[in-house]
C-alpha positions as CSV (number, residue, x, y, z in Angstrom):
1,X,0.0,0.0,0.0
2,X,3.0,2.2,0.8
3,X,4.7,1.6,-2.7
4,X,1.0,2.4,-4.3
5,X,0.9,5.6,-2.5
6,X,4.6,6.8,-3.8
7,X,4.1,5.3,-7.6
8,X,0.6,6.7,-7.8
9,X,1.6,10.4,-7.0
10,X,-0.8,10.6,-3.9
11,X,1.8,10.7,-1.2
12,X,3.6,13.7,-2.8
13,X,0.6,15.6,-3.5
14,X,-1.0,15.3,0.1
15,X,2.5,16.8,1.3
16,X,3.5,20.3,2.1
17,X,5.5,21.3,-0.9
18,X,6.7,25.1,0.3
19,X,8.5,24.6,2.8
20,X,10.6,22.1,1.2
21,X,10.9,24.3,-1.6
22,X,11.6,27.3,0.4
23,X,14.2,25.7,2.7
24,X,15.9,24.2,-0.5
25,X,16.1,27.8,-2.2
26,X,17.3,29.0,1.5
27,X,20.4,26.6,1.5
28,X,21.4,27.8,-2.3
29,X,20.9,31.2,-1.4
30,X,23.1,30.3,1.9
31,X,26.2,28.7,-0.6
32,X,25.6,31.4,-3.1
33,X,26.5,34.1,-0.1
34,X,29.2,32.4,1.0
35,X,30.9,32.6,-3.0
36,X,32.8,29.2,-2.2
37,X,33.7,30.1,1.3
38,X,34.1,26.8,3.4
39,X,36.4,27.6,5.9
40,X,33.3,28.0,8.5
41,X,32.7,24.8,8.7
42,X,31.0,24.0,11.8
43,X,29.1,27.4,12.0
44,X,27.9,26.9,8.3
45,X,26.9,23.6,8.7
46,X,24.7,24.1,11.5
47,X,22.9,27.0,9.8
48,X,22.4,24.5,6.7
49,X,21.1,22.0,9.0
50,X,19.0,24.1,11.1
51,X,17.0,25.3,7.2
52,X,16.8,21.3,6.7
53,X,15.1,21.4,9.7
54,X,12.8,23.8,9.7
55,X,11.7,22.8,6.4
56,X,10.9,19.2,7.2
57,X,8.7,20.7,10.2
58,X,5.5,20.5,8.0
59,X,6.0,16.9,6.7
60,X,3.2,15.8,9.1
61,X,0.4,18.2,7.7
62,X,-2.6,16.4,7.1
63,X,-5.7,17.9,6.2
64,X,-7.5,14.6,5.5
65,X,-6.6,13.1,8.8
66,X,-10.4,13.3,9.7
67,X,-10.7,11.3,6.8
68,X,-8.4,8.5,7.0
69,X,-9.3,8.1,10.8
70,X,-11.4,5.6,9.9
71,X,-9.0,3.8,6.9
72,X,-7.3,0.4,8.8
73,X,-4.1,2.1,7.3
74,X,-2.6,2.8,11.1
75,X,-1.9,6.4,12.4
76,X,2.0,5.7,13.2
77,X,2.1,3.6,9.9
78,X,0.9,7.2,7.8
79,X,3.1,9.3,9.6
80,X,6.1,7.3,9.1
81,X,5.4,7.1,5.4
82,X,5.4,10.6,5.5
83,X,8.8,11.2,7.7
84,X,9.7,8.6,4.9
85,X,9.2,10.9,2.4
86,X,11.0,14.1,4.3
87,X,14.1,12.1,4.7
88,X,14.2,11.2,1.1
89,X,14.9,15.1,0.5
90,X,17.2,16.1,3.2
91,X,19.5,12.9,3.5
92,X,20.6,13.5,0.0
93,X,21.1,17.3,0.8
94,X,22.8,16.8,3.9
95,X,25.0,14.3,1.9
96,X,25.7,16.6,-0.8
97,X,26.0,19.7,2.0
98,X,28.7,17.7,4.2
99,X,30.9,16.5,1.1
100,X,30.8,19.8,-0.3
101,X,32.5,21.6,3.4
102,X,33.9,18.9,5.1
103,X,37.3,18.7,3.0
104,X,38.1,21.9,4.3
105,X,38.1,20.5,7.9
106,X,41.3,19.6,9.3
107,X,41.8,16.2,8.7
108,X,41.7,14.2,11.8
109,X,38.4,16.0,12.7
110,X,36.6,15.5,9.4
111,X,34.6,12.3,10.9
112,X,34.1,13.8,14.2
113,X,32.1,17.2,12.6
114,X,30.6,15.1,10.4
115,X,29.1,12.5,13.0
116,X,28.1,15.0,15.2
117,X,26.6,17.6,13.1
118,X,24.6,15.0,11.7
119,X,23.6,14.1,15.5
120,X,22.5,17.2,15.7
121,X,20.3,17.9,12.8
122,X,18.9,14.2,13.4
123,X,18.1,15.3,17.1
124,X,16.4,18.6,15.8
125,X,14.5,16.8,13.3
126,X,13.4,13.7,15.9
127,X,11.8,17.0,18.5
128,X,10.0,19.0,15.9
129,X,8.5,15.5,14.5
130,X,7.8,14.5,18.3
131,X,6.3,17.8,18.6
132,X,4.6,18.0,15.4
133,X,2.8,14.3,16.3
134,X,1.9,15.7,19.7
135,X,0.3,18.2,18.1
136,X,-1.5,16.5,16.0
137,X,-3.0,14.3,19.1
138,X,-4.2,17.5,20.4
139,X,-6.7,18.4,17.5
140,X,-4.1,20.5,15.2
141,X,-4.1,19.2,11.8
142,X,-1.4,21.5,10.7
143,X,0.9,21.4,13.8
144,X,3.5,22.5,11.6
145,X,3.6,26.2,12.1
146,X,4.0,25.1,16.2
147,X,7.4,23.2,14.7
148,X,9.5,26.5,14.2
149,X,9.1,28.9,17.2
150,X,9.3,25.5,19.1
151,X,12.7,24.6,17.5
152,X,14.2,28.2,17.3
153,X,13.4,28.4,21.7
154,X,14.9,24.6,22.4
155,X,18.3,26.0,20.6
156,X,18.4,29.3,22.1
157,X,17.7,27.2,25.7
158,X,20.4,25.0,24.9
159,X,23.0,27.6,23.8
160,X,22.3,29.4,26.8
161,X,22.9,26.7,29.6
162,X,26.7,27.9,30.6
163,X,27.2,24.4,32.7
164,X,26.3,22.0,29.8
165,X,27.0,23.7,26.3
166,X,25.9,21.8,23.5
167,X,26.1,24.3,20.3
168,X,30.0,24.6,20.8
169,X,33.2,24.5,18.0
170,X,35.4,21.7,17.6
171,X,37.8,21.0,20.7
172,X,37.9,19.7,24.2
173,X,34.2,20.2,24.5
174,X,32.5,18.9,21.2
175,X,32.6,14.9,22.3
176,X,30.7,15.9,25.6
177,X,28.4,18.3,23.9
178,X,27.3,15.5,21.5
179,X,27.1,12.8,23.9
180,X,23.7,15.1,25.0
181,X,22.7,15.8,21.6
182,X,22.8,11.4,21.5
183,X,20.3,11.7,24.4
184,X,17.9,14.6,23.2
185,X,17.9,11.8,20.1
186,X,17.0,9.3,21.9
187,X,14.2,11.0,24.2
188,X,13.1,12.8,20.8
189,X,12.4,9.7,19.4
190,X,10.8,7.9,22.0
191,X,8.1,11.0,22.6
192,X,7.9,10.6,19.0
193,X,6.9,7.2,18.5
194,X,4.2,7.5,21.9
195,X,2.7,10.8,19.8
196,X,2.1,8.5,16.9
197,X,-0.1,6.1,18.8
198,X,-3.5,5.9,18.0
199,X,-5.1,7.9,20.3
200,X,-8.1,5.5,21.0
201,X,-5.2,3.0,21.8
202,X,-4.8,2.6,25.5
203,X,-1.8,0.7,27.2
204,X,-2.7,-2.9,28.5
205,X,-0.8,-5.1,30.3
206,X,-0.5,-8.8,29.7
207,X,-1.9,-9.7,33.2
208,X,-4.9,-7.3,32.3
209,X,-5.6,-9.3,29.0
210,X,-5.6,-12.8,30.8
211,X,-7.6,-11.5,34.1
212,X,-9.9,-10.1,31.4
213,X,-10.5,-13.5,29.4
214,X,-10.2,-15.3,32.1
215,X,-13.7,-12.9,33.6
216,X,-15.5,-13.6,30.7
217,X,-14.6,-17.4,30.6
218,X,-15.9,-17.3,33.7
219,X,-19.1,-15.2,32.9
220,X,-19.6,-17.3,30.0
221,X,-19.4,-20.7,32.2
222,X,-22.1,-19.6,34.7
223,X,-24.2,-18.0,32.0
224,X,-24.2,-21.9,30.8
225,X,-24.7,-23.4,34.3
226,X,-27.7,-21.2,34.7
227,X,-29.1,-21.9,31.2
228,X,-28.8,-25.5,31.9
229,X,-30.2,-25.5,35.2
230,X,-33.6,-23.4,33.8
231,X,-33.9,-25.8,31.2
232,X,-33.4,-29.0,33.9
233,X,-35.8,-26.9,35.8
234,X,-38.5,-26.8,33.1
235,X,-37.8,-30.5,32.4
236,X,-38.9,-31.7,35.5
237,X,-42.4,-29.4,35.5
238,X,-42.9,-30.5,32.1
239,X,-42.4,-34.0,33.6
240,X,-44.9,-33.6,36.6
């Protein structure tokens, strides 16, 4: 069903073209400015990433999510398709962006900014999503526009906590920093998959599910007791 919706076109056209659009024109514009310029590497690349990012805030704009509530196409299942979709456009650009200013990084560092710039951008993408599916579960069907004050606040909070910096340059503090960013990843994530539950979904425990059956096994056995013994009862008047 997934493959249908990409080879019939109906996946792209129920996405949120702009921003894409306007976040790709905003990196050109970006590398235009700079004339060839790479020598910024880390400060460049975060401004790249953090355009990605913005951008891919809308992916989860649905108008005909009333719609499809009823379709037994999954809520997570059709918001994964669509995050699909998102990283199909900025993994290629990051790709491109990264081989196109990480040469000019000194060697022995090249992996390290790479790795953990791309931590980052995947951390930033993981809370807007989480907070974008959130959203959603609250009644906005276009939780994008929440996405971008949302991400601009969490990185002005985080470069402004003087104990534990995590927008900082290359040096004795960047394998710290990025240990956090791992974490805000991995919390991102996890808030992200809970916000795609359905919400008529509730939590239920194994022990629930066997005390549950084992209720009705039990109401269904004395519901037969008591239907036997009324029709033993009516036997024996029928026989006197």
């Amino acid at each position: 069903m997934a493959w249908a919706l990409v080879r019939s076109g109906h996946l792209v056209r129920s996405l949120r073209l702009a921003p894409f659009a306007t976040a790709a024109v905003a990196v050109a514009a970006f590398l235009a400015a700079r004339r060839g310029d790479t020598h910024h590497v880390v400060a460049d690349l975060r401004v790249l990433g953090l355009l990605l990012a913005l951008g891919s805030g809308y992916v989860l704009d649905d108008g005909a999510a009333a719609t499809l509530q009823a379709s037994p196409y999954s809520l997570a299942r059709r918001l994964w398709l669509r995050i699909g979709a998102a990283a199909a456009v900025v993994v290629p650009l990051w790709t491109a962006v990264l081989a196109r200013f990480l040469p000019s990084a000194p060697t022995g560092d090249r992996w390290a900014l790479g790795l953990g710039l791309t931590v980052e951008l995947a951390a930033a993408l993981a809370a807007i999503w989480a907070v974008a599916a959130w959203s959603r579960r609250h009644g906005f069907e276009h939780p994008g526009i929440i996405t971008t004050p949302a991400l601009l606040a969490a990185l002005l909070l985080a470069a402004s906590i003087p104990p534990a910096p995590m927008l900082v340059g290359a040096g004795t503090q960047w394998t710290a920093a990025h240990l956090r960013w791992s974490g805000v990843l991995v919390v991102a994530t996890c808030v992200l998959v809970a916000g795609m539950r359905d919400p008529a979904a509730r939590w239920r425990s194994p022990d629930h599910h066997r005390s549950r059956e084992r209720r009705a096994g039990l109401a269904g056995s004395d519901t037969e007791h008591g239907s036997g013994t009324r029709a033993a009862r009516k036997t024996r008047r029928g026989t006197g």
